[in-house]
C-alpha positions as CSV (number, residue, x, y, z in Angstrom):
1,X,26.5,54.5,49.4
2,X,28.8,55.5,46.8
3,X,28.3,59.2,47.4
4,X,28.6,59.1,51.0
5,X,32.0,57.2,50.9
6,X,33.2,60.1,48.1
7,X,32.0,62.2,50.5
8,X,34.2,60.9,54.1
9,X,37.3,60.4,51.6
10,X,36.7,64.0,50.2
11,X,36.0,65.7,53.6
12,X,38.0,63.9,55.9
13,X,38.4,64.8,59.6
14,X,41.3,66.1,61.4
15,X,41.0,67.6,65.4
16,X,42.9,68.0,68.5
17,X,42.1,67.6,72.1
18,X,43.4,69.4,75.2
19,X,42.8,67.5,78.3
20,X,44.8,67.0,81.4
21,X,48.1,65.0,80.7
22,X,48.8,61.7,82.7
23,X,52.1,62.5,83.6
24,X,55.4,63.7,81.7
25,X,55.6,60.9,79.5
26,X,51.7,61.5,78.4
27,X,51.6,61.9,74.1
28,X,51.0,65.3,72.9
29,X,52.8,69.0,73.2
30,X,52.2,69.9,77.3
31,X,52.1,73.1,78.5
32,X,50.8,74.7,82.3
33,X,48.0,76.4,83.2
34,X,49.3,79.9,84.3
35,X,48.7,80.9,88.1
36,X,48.6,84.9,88.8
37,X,50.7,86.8,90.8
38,X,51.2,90.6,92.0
39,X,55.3,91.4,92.4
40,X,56.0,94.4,94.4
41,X,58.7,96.1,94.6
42,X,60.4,99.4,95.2
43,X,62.2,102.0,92.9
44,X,64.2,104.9,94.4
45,X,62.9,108.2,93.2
46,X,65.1,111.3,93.5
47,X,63.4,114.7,93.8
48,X,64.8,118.3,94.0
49,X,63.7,120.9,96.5
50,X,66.1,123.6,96.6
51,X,68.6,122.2,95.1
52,X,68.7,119.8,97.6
53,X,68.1,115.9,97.0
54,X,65.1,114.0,98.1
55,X,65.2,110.2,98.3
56,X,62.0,108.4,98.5
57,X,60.8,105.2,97.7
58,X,58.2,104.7,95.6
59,X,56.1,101.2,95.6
60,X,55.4,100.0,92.0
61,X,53.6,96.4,91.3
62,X,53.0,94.2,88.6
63,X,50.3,90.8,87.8
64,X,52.7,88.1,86.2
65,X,51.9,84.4,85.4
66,X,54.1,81.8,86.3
67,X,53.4,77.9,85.6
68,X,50.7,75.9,87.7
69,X,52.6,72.5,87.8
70,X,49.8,71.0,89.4
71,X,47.6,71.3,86.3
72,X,50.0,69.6,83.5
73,X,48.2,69.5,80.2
74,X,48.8,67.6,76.4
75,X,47.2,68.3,73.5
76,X,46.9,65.8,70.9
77,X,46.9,65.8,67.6
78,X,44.3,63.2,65.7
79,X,43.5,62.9,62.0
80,X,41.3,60.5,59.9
81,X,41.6,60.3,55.9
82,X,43.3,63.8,56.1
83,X,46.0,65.9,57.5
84,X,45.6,67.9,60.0
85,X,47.9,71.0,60.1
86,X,47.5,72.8,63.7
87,X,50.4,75.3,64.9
88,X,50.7,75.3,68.6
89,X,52.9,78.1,70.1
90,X,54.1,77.9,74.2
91,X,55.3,80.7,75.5
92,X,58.7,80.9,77.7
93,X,58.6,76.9,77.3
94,X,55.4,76.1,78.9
95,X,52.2,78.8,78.2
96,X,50.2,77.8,75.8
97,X,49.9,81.2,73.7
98,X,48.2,80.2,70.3
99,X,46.4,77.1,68.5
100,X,45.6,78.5,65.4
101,X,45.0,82.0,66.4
102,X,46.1,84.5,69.4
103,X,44.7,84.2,73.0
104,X,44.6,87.9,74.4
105,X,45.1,88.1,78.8
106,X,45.6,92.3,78.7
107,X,41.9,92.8,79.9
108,X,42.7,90.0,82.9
109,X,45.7,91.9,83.5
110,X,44.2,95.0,83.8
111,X,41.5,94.1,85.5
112,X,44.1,92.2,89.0
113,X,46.4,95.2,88.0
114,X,44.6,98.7,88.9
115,X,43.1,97.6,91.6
116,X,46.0,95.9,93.2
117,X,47.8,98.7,92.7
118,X,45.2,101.2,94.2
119,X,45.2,98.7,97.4
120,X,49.0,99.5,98.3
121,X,49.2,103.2,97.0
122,X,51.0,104.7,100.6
123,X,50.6,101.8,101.9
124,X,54.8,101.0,102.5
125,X,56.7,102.7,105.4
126,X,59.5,104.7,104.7
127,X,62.5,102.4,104.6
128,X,66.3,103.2,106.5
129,X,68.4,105.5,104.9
130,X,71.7,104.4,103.1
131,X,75.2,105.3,103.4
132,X,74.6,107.8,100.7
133,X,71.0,109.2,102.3
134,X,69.1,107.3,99.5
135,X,66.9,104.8,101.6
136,X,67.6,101.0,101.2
137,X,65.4,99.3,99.2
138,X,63.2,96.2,100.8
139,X,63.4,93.0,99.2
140,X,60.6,92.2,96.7
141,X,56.9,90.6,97.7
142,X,55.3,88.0,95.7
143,X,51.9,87.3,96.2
144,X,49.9,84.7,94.9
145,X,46.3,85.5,93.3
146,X,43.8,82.9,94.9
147,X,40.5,82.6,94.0
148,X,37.8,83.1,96.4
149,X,35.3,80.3,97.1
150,X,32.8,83.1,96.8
151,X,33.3,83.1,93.2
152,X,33.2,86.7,93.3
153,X,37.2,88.2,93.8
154,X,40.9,87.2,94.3
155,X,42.7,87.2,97.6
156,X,46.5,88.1,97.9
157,X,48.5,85.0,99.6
158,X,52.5,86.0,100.5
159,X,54.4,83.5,98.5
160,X,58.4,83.1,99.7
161,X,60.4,84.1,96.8
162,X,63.0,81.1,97.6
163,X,60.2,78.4,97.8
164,X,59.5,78.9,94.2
165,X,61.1,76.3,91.8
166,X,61.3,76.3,88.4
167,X,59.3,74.5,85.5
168,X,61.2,71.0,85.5
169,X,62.9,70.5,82.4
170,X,61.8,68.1,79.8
């Protein structure tokens, strides 16, 4: 009895949990799921033929993660006979980014990224010229990344830029 009691006082246990948070006031550091997007946008590019120049525009996209605020959650922190020492880091205020080591989303990216981008190579008319001949550039499109509910791909879902809000503050 003795040696198992050493043993509990010696060893000690110390975890966290990560589980959905009931609300803001929940205990524990909250953070977001991310949700995947695809920006697109346009970049003027200015090429010389003859000495002459000629404006085009050229479509470029990118996969960024913005905040799920439908999926809040905590985690929390719990420790018996020791102390438990866990770093959490959240990145821009509400990713979670590391508990105790680095989480890695470059192969996710890459993977939405080439071939989003393959999809709308030449796929953007020609916009209006500007005053100066260089054609206007068209506002940017955000589209959302939804899951199939054929587990097997993404579809793209136009999001309006001014519908988005922002993380609410704590």
């Amino acid at each position: 009895m003795r040696i198992l009691l050493a043993s509990l006082l010696c060893c000690g246990c110390a975890d966290f949990s990560v589980a959905p948070a009931g609300g803001r006031d929940a205990p524990g550091v909250h953070f977001f799921l991310p949700k995947p997007y695809v920006l697109f946008w346009w970049e003027r590019e200015i090429m010389w033929k003859s000495g002459t120049p000629v404006h085009s525009l050229v479509p470029r996209c990118q996969v960024i993660l913005l905040p799920d605020v439908s999926q809040r959650y905590a985690i929390t922190q719990h420790a018996w006979c020791a102390k438990g020492d866990f770093s959490y880091q959240l990145k821009d205020g509400w990713r979670l980014e590391m508990i105790n080591g680095t989480m890695d989303t470059s192969e996710f990216l890459r993977a939405v990224r080439e071939p989003a981008t393959a999809a709308v190579e030449g796929a953007f008319p020609r916009a209006g010229a500007s005053a100066d001949g260089a054609p206007a550039l068209p506002p940017p499109i955000l589209y959302e990344l939804v899951w199939r509910d054929d587990a097997r791909s993404y579809e793209f879902r136009r999001v309006a830029l001014e519908g988005l809000a922002a993380v609410p503050p704590e």
